[in-house]
N, C-alpha and C positions, 0 to 999 in steps of 0.2 A: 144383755151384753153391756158391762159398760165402757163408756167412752169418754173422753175430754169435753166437760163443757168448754163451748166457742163464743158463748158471752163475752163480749168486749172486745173479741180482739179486733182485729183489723187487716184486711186484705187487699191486695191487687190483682185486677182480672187485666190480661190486655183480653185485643179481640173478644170486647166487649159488647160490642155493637147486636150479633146476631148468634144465633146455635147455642155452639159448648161454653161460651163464654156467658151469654145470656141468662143459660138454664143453669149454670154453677153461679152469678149473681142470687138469684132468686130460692136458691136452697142454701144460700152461706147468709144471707139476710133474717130466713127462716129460723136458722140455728143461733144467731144474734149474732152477728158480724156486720161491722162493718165495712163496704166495701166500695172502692174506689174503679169504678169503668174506666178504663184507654182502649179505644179504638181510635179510627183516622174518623170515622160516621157519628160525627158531634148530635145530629138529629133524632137516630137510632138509638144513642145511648140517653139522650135527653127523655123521652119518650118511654125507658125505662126506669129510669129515675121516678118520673110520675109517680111509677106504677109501686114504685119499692120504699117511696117516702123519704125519711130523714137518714135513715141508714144504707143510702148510698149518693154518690157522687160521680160523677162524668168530667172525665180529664182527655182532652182532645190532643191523641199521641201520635205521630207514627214513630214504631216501634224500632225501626231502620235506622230512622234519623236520631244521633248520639245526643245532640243536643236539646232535642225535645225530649229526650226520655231522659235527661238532668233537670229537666222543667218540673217535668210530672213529677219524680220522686221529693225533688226538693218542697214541691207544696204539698205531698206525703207527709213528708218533715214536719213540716209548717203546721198543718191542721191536725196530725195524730202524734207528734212525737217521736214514732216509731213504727215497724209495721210486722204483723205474725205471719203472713203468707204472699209470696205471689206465687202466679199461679200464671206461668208463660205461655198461652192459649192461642196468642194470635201467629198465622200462618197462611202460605197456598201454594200450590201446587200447579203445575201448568202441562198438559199432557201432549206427547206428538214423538215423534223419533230423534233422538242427539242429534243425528247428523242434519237434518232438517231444521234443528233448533238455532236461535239467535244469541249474543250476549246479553243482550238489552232484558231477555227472559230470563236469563241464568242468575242475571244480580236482584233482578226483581223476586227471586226465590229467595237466593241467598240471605238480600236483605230484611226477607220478612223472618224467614224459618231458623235463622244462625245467628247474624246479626240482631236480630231482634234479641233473641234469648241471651246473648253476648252482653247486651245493651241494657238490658232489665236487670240483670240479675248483678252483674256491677254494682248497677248503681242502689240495686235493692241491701244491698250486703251491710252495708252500713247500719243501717235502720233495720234491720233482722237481729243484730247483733248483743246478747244479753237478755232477748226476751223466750224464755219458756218456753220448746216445742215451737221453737220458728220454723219454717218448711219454705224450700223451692220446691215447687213443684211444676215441672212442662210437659206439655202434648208434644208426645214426637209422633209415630206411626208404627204400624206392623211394617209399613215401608222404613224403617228406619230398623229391622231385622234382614227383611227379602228384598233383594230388589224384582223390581216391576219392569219390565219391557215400557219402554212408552213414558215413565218416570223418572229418567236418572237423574238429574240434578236433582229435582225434590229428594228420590232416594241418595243423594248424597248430603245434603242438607241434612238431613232425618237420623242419617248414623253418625255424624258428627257432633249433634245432640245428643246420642245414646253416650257417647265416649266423652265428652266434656262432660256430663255428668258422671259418670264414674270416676272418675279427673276430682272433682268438684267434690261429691260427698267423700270422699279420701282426709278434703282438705278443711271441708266444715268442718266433719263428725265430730272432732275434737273439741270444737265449741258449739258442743251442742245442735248444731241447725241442722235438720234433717235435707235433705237431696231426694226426690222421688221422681218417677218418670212414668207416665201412664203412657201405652202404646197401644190407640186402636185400632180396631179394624175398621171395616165398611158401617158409614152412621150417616144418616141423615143430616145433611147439613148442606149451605152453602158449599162445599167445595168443591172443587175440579172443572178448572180451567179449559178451553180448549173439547171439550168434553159436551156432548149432545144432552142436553136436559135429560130428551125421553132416556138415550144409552144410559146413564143414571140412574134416574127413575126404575128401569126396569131391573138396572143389577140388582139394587136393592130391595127390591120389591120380594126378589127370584131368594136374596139372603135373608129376608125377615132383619135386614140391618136396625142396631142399635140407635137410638132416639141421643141426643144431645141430653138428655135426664139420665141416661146409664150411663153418662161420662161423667157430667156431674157428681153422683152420690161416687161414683170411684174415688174420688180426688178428697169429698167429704169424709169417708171411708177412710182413707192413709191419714186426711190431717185430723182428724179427731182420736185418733190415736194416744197412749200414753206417752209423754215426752222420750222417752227408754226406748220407743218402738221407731223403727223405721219399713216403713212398704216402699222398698228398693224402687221395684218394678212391676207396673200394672200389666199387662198383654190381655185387651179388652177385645172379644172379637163378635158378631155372631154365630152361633152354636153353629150354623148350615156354610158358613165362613170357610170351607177347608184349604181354598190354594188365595192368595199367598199366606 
């Protein structure tokens, strides 16, 4: 099959630090990219760095805040010139009933899952602009199709991602830069707030859920694509996955 060699170019992961972020460093490194970590866990990403050598970098973000994410891209600038991918990763979810639920949680959603992606891609655009087969690409969710009992804000968060991107690659395509959105299901990962380790543990266990390496090669998958090609949208689930 062939695909786009990814020698040279250059990426942004946020949500860097652990999971889908981590295991998409370590196979975009493989493929010859380099790649720039933003997570808030400067330790975590440090620690990966080690591990990945010269062709990656730890830029201590949060993704919320507008003006640290004008820091980061701007040393983006700085040390690459330009950049071929980000790849809007970081995200959480906080689980319990609305009416039960606080504001203080509702913007801590917002601001990681809307805001963040709002905040990145901004300021990404610039420096995507003119290079070859640039790509957005963000994790939104299956929750970002269904809503979830016990979910809504995140699932509001999630399909405001789906629609700002449809929005978004409308307004690239034209120049070139593709727009992609991968949506999964149940995976192995830090996430879910609120939420019992073991009651995790076990859904997943009961789904055979997806590894943070099947999100990965997805995203490798759409960006290694011919410049012509766009993979709109991923819906990544496990086979045993059936509701939502």
């Amino acid at each position: 099959m062939k695909m786009q060699d990814l020698t040279g170019k250059v990426a942004v992961i946020t949500g860097a630090s652990s999971g889908i972020g981590e295991a998409t460093a370590r196979l975009l490194v493989e493929e010859g990219v380099s790649v720039v970590l933003a997570a808030r866990r400067k330790e975590r990403m440090d620690a990966l760095v080690d591990e990945l050598g010269g062709k990656a970098v730890a830029i201590a973000a949060d993704v919320g805040d507008g003006q640290q994410v004008t820091s980061l891209f701007d040393e983006v600038r700085e040390r690459f010139g330009g950049l071929d991918l980000l790849f809007n990763n970081a995200g959480m979810g906080i689980n319990g009933p609305f009416a039960e639920s606080e504001p203080e949680g509702w913007k801590t959603q917002i601001d990681a899952n809307l805001y963040g992606v709002l905040n990145c891609t901004h300021a990404a655009i610039p420096l995507l602009k003119g290079r070859e087969a640039a790509m957005i690409s963000s994790v939104s969710s299956v929750g970002g199709r269904y809503g979830i009992a016990g979910w809504s804000v995140y699932n509001a968060t999630k399909f405001a991602v789906v629609g700002f991107h449809d929005a978004l690659r409308k307004e690239l395509g034209p120049e070139g830069i593709r727009v992609s959105l991968i949506e999964p299901g149940s995976v192995w990962t830090e996430w879910g707030h609120n939420v019992p380790e073991e009651v995790m543990r076990e859904r997943r266990e009961s789904l055979d859920a997806l590894t943070a390496e099947d999100i990965a090669q997805a995203l490798v998958y759409s960006f290694a694509q011919h410049p012509r090609v766009l993979v709109e949208e991923i819906l990544i689930r496990p086979v045993k996955q059936i509701s939502p």
